[in-house]
C-alpha positions as CSV (number, residue, x, y, z in Angstrom):
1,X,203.4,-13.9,73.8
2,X,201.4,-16.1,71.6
3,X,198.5,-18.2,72.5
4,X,196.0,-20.1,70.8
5,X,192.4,-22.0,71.5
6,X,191.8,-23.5,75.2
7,X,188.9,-26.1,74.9
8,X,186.7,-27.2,77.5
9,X,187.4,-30.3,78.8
10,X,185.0,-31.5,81.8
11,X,182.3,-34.6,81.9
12,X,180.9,-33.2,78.9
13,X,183.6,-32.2,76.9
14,X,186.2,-34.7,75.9
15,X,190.0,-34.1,75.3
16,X,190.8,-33.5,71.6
17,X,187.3,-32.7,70.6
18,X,187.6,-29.7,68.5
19,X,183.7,-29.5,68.3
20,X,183.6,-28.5,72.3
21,X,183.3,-24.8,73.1
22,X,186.5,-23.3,73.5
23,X,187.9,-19.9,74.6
24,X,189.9,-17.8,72.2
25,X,191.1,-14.4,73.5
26,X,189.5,-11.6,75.5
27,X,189.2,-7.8,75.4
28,X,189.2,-5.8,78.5
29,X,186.4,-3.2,79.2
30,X,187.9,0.3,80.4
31,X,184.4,0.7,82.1
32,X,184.8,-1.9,84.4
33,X,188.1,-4.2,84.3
34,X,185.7,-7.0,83.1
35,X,187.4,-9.2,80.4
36,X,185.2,-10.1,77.9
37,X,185.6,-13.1,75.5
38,X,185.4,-12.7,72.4
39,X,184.3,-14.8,69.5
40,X,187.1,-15.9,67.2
41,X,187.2,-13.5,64.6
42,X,190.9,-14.4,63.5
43,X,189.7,-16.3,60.3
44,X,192.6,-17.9,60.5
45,X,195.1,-15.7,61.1
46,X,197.6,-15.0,63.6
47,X,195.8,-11.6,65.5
48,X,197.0,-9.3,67.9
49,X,194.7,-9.0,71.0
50,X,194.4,-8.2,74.9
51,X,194.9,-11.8,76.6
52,X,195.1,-14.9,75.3
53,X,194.3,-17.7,77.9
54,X,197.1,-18.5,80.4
55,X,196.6,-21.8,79.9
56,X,197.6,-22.2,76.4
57,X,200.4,-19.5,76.4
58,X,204.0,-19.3,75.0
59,X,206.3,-16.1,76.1
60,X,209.7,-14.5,75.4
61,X,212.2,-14.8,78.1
62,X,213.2,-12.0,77.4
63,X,210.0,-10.3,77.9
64,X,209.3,-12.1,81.2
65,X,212.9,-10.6,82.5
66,X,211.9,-7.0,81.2
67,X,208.2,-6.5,82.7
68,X,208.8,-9.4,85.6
69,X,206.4,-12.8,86.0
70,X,202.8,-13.4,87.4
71,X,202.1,-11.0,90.3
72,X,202.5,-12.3,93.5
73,X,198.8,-10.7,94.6
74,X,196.7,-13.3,92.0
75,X,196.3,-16.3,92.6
76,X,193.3,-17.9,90.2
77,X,191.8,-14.9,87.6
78,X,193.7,-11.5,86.2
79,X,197.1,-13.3,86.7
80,X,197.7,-13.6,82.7
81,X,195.5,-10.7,82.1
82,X,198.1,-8.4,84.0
83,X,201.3,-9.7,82.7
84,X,199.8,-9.1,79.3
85,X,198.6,-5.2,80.0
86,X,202.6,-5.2,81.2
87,X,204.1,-6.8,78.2
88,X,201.8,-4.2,76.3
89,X,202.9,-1.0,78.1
90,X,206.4,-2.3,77.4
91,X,206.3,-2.7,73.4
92,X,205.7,-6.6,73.5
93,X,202.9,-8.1,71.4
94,X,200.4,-10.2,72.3
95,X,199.0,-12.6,69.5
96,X,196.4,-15.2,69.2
97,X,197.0,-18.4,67.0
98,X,193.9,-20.4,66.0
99,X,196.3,-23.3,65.2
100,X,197.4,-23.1,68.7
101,X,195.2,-25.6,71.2
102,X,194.8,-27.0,74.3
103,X,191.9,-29.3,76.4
104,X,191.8,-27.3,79.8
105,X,189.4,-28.4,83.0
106,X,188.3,-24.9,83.4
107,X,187.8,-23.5,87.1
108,X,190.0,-26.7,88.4
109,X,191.6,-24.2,90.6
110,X,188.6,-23.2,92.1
111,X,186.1,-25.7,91.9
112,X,186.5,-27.7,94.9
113,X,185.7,-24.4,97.1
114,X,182.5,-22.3,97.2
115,X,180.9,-20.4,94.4
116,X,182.0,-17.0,97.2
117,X,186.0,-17.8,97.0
118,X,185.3,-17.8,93.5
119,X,183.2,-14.6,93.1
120,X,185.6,-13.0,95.5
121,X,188.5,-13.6,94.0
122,X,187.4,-12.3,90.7
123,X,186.4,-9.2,92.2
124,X,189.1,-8.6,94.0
125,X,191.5,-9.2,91.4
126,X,189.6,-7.5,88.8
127,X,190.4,-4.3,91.1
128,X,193.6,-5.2,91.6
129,X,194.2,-5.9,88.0
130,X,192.5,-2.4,87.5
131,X,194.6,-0.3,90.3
132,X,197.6,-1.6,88.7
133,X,197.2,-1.2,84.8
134,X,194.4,1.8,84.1
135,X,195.2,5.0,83.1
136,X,193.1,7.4,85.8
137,X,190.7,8.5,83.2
138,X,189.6,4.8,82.9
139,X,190.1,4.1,87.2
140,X,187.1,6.7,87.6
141,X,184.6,5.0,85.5
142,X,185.9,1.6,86.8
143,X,185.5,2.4,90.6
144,X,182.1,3.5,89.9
145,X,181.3,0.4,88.5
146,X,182.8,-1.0,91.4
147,X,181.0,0.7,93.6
148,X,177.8,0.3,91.9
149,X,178.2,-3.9,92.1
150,X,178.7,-3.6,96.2
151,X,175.6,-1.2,96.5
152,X,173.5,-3.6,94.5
153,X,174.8,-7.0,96.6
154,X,174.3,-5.2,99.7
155,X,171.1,-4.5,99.1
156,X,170.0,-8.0,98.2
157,X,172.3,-9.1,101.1
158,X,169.9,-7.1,103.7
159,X,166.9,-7.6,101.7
160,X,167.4,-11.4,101.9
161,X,166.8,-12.1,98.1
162,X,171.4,-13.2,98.7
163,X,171.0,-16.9,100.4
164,X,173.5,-16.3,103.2
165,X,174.0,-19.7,103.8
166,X,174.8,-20.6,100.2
167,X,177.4,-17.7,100.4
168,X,179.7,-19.8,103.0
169,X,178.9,-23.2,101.8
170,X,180.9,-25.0,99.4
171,X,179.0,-26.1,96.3
């Protein structure tokens, strides 16, 4: 798979504006399943990486018909990051081409609904995305992390510092 730079395009940001901010590629943190993005440090070159954004993405048939498509269980966030891990385990590269670019609306997918369908889904597909690519030595220190994030909400939840209302509303 290669991918290259996926720019910000909103209000803000115009299309073909290669002085927006823009997202290169991402490492994934065996700690927590978080991907992180990460500055572009390619110089130029083509690199090999972790995920390159789905958005701006071109594959080898022949690795989609070896390691399968997009999971059924994402639907917005970890989708790409998953087939990736897959390709991966499976001997496929994944590179990142500065040349490469796109103007993406980021969060189009999710935008319309609350700011909860989006946390929500992040989390729950970071631990899906986490269940279904870490090695156990890496699921321990993940499901802590895990753990420790719903300990921490719950306690703002019943200490009321978490707007409840805001929670269910749509932004």
């Amino acid at each position: 798979a290669v991918g290259g730079r996926s720019y910000n395009w909103s209000s803000e940001d115009k299309p073909y504006d290669t002085s927006s901010e823009f997202y290169a590629y991402q490492s994934i943190d065996f700690r927590n399943g978080e991907g992180r993005f990460v500055e572009d440090r390619s110089r130029g070159a083509v690199i090999d990486v972790n995920v390159v954004s789905g958005s701006c993405v071109m594959v080898r048939r022949e690795a989609i018909e070896e390691v399968g498509y997009l999971h059924e269980r994402f639907f917005a966030y970890y989708e790409e990051t998953d087939l990736f891990a897959r390709f991966k385990r499976a001997g496929w590269r994944v590179v990142y081409s500065p040349e490469l670019a796109i103007w993406h609306k980021n969060g189009a997918s999710s935008e319309k609904k609350s700011s909860s369908f989006r946390t929500y889904m992040l989390f729950r597909n970071r631990v899906t995305f986490v269940i279904r690519n870490f090695e156990l030595r890496y699921l321990v220190a993940a499901y802590l992390s895990f753990l420790r994030l719903i300990l921490i909400f719950s306690k703002k939840v019943l200490l009321g510092t978490v707007d409840k209302e805001s929670l269910s509303k749509k932004e």
